[in-house]
C-alpha positions in Angstrom: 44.3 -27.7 4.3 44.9 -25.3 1.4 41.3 -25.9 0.5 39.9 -25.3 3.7 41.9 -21.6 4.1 40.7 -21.1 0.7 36.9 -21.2 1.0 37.4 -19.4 4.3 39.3 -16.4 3.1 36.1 -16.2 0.4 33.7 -15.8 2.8 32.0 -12.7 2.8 32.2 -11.4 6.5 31.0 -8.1 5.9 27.8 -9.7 4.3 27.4 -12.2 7.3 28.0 -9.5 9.6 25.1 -7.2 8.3 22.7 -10.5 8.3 23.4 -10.4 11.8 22.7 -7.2 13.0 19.4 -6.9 11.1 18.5 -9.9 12.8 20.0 -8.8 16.1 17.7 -5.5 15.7 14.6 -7.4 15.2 15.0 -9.8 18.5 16.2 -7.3 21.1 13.0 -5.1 19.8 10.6 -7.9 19.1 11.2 -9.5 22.6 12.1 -6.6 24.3 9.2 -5.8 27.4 6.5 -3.7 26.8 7.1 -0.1 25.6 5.1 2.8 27.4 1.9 4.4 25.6 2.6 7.8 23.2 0.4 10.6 24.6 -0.7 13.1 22.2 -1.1 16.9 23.3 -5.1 16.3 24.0 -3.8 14.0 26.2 -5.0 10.6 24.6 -3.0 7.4 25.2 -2.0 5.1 22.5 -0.8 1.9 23.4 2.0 0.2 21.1 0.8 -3.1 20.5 3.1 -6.7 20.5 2.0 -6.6 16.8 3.1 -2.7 16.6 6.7 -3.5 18.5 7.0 -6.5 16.0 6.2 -4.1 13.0 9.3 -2.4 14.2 11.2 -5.0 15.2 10.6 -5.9 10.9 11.5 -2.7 10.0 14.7 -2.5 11.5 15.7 -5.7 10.1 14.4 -4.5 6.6 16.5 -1.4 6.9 19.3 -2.8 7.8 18.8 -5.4 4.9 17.8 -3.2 1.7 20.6 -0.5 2.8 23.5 -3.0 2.8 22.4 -5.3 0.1 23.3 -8.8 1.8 20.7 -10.2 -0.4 19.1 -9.4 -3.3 16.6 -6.4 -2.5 13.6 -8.2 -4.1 14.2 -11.4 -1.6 14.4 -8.7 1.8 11.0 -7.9 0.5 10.2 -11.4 0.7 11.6 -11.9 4.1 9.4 -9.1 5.7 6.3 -10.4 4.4 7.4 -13.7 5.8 8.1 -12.3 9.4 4.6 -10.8 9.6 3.3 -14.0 9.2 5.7 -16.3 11.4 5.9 -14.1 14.4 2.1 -13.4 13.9 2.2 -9.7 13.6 -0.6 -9.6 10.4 -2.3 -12.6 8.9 -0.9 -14.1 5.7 -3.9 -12.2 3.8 -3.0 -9.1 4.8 0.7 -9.4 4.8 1.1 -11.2 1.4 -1.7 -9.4 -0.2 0.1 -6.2 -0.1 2.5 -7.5 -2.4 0.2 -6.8 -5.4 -1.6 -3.7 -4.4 -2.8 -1.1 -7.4 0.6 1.0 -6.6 2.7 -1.9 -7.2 0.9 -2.9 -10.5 1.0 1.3 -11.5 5.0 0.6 -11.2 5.1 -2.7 -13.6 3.0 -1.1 -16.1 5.0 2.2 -16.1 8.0 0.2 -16.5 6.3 -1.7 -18.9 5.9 1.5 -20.7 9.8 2.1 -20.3 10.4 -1.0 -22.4 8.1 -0.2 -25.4 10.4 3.2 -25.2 13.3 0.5 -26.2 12.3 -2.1 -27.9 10.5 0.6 -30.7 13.4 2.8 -31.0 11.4 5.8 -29.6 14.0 5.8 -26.8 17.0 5.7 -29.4 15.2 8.5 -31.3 14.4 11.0 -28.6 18.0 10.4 -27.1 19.6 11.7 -30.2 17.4 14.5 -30.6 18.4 15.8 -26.8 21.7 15.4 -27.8 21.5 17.3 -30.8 20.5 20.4 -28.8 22.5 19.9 -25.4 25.6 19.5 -27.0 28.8 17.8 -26.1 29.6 18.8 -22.7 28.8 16.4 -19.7 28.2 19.2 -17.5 25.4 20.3 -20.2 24.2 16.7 -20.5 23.7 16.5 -17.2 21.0 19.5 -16.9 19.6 18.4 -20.4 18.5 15.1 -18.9 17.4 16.6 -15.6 15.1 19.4 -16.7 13.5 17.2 -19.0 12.8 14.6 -16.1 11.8 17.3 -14.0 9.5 19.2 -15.9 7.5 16.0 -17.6 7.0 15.0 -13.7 4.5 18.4 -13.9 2.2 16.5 -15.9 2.7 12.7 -15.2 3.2 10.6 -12.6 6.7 10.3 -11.4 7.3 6.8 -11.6 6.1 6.9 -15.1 8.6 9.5 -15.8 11.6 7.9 -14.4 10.3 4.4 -16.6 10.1 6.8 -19.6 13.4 8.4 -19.1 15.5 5.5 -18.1 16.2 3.7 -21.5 16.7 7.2 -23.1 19.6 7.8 -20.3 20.8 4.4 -21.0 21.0 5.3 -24.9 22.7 8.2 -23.5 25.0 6.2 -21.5 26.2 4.0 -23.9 27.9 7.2 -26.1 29.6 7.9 -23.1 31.6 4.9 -23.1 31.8 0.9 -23.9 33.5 -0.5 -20.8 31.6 -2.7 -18.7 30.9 -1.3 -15.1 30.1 2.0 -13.1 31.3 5.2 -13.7 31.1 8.6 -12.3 29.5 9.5 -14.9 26.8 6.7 -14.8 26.1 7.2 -11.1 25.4 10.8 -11.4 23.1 10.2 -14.4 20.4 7.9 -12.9 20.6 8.8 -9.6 20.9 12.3 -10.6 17.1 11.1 -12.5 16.0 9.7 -9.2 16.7 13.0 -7.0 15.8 14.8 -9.5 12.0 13.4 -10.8 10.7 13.4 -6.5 12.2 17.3 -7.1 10.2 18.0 -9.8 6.9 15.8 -8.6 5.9 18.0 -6.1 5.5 21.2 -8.6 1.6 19.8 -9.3 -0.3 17.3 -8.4 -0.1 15.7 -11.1 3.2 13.9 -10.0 2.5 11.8 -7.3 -0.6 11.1 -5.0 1.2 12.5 -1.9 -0.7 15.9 -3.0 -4.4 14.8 -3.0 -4.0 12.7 0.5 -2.4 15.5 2.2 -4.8 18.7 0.9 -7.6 16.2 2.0 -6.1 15.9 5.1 -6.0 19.3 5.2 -9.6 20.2 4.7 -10.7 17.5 7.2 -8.4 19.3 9.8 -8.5 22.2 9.2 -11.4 23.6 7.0 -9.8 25.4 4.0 -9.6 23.5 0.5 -6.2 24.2 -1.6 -6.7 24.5 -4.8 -4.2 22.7 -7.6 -2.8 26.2 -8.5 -2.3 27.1 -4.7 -0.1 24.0 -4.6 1.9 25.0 -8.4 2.4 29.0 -6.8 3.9 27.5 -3.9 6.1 24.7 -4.6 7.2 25.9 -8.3 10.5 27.5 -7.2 11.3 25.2 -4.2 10.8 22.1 -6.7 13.1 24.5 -9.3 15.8 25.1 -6.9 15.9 21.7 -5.8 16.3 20.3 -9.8 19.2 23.3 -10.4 20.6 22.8 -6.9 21.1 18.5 -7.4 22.7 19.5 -10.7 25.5 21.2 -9.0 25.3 18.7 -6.5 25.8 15.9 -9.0 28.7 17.9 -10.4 30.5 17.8 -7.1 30.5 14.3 -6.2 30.1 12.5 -9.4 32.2 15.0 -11.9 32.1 13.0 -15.3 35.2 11.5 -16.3 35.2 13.4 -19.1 34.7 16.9 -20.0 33.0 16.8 -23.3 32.7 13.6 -25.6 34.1 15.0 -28.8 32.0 14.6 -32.0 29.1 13.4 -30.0 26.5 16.0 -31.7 27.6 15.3 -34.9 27.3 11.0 -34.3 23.8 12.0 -32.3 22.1 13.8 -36.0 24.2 11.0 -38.1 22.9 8.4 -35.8 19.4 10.3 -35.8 18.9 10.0 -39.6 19.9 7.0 -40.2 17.1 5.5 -38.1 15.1 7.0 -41.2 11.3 7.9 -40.9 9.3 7.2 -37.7 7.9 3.7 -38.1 4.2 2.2 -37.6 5.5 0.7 -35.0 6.8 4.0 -33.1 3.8 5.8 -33.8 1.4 2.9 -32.2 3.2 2.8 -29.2 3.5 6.2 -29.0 -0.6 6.7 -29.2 -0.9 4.4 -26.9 1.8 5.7 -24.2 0.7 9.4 -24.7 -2.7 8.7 -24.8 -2.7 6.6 -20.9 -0.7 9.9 -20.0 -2.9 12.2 -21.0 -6.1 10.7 -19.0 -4.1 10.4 -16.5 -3.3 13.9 -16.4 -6.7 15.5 -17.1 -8.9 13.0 -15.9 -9.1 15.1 -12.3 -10.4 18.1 -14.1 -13.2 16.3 -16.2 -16.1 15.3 -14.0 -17.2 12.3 -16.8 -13.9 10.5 -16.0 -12.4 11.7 -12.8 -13.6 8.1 -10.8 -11.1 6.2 -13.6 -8.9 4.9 -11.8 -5.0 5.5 -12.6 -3.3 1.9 -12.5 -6.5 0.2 -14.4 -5.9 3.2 -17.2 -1.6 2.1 -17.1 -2.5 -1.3 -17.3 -5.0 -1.0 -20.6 -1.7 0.5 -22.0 -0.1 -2.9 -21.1 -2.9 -5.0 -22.5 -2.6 -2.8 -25.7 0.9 -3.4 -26.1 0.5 -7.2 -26.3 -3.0 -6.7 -28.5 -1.2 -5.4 -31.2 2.2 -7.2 -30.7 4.7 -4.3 -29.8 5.7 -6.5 -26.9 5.6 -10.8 -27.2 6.3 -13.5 -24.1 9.8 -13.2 -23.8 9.0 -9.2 -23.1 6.9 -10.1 -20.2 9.8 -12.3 -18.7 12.8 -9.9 -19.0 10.4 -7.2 -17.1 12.8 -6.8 -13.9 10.9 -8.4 -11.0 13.4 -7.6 -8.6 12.3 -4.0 -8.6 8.2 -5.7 -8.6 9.1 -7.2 -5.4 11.2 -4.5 -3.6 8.0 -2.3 -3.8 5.9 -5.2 -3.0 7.8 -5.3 0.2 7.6 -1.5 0.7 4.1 -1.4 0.3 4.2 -4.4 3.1 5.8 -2.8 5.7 4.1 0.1 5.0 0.6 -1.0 5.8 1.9 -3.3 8.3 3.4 -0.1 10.9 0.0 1.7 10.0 -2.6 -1.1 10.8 -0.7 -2.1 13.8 -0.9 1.5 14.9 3.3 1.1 15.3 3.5 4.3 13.0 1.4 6.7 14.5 2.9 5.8 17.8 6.3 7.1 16.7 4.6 10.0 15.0 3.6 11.5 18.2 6.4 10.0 20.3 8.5 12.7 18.2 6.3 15.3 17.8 5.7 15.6 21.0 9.4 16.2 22.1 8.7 19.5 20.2 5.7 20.8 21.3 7.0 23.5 23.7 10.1 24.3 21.1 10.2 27.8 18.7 7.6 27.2 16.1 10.2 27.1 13.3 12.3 24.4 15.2 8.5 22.3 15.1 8.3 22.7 11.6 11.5 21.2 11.0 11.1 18.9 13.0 7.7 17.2 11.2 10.0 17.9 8.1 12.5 15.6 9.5 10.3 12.8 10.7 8.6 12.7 7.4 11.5 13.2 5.5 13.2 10.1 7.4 9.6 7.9 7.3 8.9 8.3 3.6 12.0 6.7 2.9 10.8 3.6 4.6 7.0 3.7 4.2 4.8 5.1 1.2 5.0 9.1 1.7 1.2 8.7 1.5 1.2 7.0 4.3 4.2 9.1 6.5 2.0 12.3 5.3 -1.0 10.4 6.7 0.3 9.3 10.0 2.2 13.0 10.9 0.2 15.7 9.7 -2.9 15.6 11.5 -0.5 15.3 15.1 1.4 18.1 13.8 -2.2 19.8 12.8 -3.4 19.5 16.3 0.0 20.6 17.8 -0.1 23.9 15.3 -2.0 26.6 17.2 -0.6 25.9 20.3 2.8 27.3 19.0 0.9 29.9 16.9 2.2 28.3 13.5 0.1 28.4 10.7 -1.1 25.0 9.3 -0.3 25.9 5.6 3.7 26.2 6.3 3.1 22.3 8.0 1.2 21.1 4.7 3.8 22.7 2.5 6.6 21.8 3.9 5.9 18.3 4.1 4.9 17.9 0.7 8.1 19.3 0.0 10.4 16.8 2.0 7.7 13.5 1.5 8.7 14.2 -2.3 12.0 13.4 -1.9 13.6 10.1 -0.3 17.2 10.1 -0.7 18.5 7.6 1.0 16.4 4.2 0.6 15.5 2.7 -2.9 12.3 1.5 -1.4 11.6 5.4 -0.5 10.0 5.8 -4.1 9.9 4.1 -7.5 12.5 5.8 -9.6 14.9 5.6 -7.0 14.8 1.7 -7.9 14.4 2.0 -11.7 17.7 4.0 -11.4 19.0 1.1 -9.4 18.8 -1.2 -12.1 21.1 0.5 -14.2 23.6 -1.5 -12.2 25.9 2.0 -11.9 25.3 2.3 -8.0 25.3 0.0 -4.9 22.3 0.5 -2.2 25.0 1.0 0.2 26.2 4.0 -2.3 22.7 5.8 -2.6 22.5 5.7 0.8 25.8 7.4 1.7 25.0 10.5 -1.1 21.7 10.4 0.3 23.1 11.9 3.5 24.5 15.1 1.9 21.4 15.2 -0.5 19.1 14.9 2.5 20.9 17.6 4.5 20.5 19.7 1.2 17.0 19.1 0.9 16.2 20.3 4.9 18.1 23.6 4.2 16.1 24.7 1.3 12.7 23.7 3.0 13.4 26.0 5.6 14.7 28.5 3.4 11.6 28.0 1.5 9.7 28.9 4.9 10.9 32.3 4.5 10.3 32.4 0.9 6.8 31.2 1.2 6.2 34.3 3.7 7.3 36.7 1.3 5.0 35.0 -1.5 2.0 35.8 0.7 1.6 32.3 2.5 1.0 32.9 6.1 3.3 32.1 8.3 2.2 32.4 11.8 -1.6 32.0 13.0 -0.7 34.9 15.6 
């Protein structure tokens, strides 16, 4: 009998509980009767499919899942591509496929990159040298580690950013303290990277593809090309603000422990010379990583090369590493797969609520609802929805499926479509609540200093911050020239 109370008092209801309600979500929705047709302002119907109503039913459940952890987030992944196929919603091709598209591979070979950074000791070195010139305060540390994320996401792709900068803020970590588990401290400084590299990727285009799909959008729409330093004029102080603003965000809920560490720039330049002279090894890896950056970065701007495409160029980088034996086997298995599938998944669910047409049919089921409101209050209002989608779905994708409604919608309330295109490059930039909303929200992750349930619940304030400054930004834009109103 003792045994029996035992093993029930150590079951996890709270766990079984969530299981429940993700999979209470996707019945009621996936056998729920038919829903009725979106109609856009034109006046066209769009039906939402079984298929469509079953790509929400998944999402829901996903959701649910990823945000409350009741498995591991790399097997939720594996669970929605599973349901497309069971209940039929896309073939197993299509469903499964996903799971190794060219953005999923772009992530493993920028975390890839991240563990050359380690195993070299160019992560050890550049840590020290940071320290050296931030000082000893955590409040200093703090900004040190954010600027630098933010401003290398000018001129590399985000995710490869947050790979780069994650050992280097575990090197960091580790002078903070040498107790195992969380710590103020430790939450604020990777998920502080997180915020802080989607704040900083939307200063260029060079951080993210968001910018490229969206200004095509835009010319398709609308007829006027913007050029790559219309974008930098623009977005430079909202993306500034955002980086100073999470700062003293950061400082608020996750205050460091500790002041200052004392004697912490003095143990950084000790520690700093004793690693001695920068070895072969170092400066290999080092070509190599700096040299897939820098095509990366120009290749747009050189005719010869602009067709190479960005994950093959990441993935030479990987080959390399392995060519001239910076990285062995046992490399390859301690990359962290969980992550690999949790943006397998994303990328799943993704294309699954845009082929079955289930995203575009909740695009203009909420647009719509604004279309006779104050133009600033429909501005917002695309913010929000993409805001809230890119956290689910590749911002690519909630860009694609809201900003040619929102387009069409525009001169009706006499808003001009630059403000739409700005603003939700802004918000699509920065997914605050869901790991899966962009990749170094889950390289943070696997720092192990936060719970999904935790970045969610900061996410909420971050969010709210993040709406206030893009309509402050509305007003700023208008005073930097951008037109504001097509009337």
């Amino acid at each position: 009998m003792t045994t029996e109370t035992t093993n029930l008092s150590t079951v996890d209801w709270k766990r079984i509980l969530f299981i429940m309600i993700g999979v209470s979500l996707f019945c009621i929705v996936n056998y729920s009767p038919s829903w009725p047709d979106a109609v856009d302002p034109t006046g066209q119907r769009f039906l939402l499919s079984p298929e469509g109503k079953g790509a929400i039913a998944i999402f829901l459940l996903a959701g649910t899942w990823w945000v409350f952890e009741v498995v591991p987030i790399g097997i939720t992944s594996l669970t929605l591509g599973a349901l497309q196929v069971l209940f039929m919603v896309r073939p197993a091709e299509k469903a499964l496929k996903d799971f190794m598209t060219p953005s999923v591979l772009f992530i493993f070979g920028s975390l890839v990159i991240g563990m050359v950074f380690t195993k070299t000791g160019l992560t050890k070195r550049l840590a020290y040298k940071m320290l050296a010139i931030v000082g000893e305060k955590t409040s200093m540390i703090y900004l040190g580690c954010f600027v630098v994320t933010a401003a290398l996401t000018h001129i590399m792709a985000h995710t490869a950013v947050a790979a780069t900068m994650f050992p280097l803020l575990m090197t960091i970590y580790g002078m903070y303290t040498d107790e195992e588990g969380p710590t103020r401290f430790g939450k604020g400084l990777f998920m502080g990277m997180a915020f802080v590299a989607g704040a900083g990727s939307i200063v260029t285009l060079l951080g993210a593809a968001r910018g490229a799909v969206a200004i095509g959008f835009f010319k398709d729409i609308v007829g006027r090309e913007v050029t790559f330093f219309e974008i930098t004029y623009y977005m430079f102080p909202v993306g500034w603000a955002m980086t100073f603003l999470l700062w003293g965000f950061f400082m608020i809920f996750f205050k460091p422990e500790k002041k200052q560490i004392p004697g912490l720039r003095e143990k950084a330049k000790t520690l700093g010379k004793a690693m001695g002279g920068v070895t072969r090894q170092e400066i290999l890896a080092a070509t190599i990583i700096f040299s897939c950056i820098g095509v990366m970065s120009v290749k747009q701007f050189i005719p010869a090369i602009s067709q190479l495409d960005k994950n093959a160029i990441i993935l030479v980088s990987t080959v390399l590493f392995f060519v001239f034996k910076i990285l062995d086997i046992k490399d390859l298995e301690s990359i962290p797969w969980n992550i690999i599938l949790l943006f397998g998944g994303a990328m799943s669910i993704g294309f699954c609520l845009w082929e079955t047409g289930a995203a575009q049919w909740l695009a203009i089921n909420w647009l719509t609802m604004f279309q006779e409101s104050h133009w600033f209050v429909f501005v917002m209002s695309i913010a929000f929805f993409i805001m809230m989608m890119t956290n689910f779905i590749m911002n690519v994708a909630a860009i694609a499926i809201s900003l040619p409604v929102a387009l069409v919608i525009a001169p009706y309330l006499g808003v001009a479509p630059e403000v739409i295109l700005f603003s939700a490059l802004v918000v699509a930039g920065m997914p605050f609540l869901l790991l899966v909303g962009a990749a170094p929200n889950a390289i943070a992750y696997d720092s192990k200093q936060f719970t999904t349930g935790e970045f969610f619940l900061y996410g909420i304030p971050a969010s709210v911050l993040l709406m206030v400054v893009t309509g402050a930004s509305i007003f700023l834009w208008g005073l930097m020239g951008m037109p504001i109103l097509s009337n």
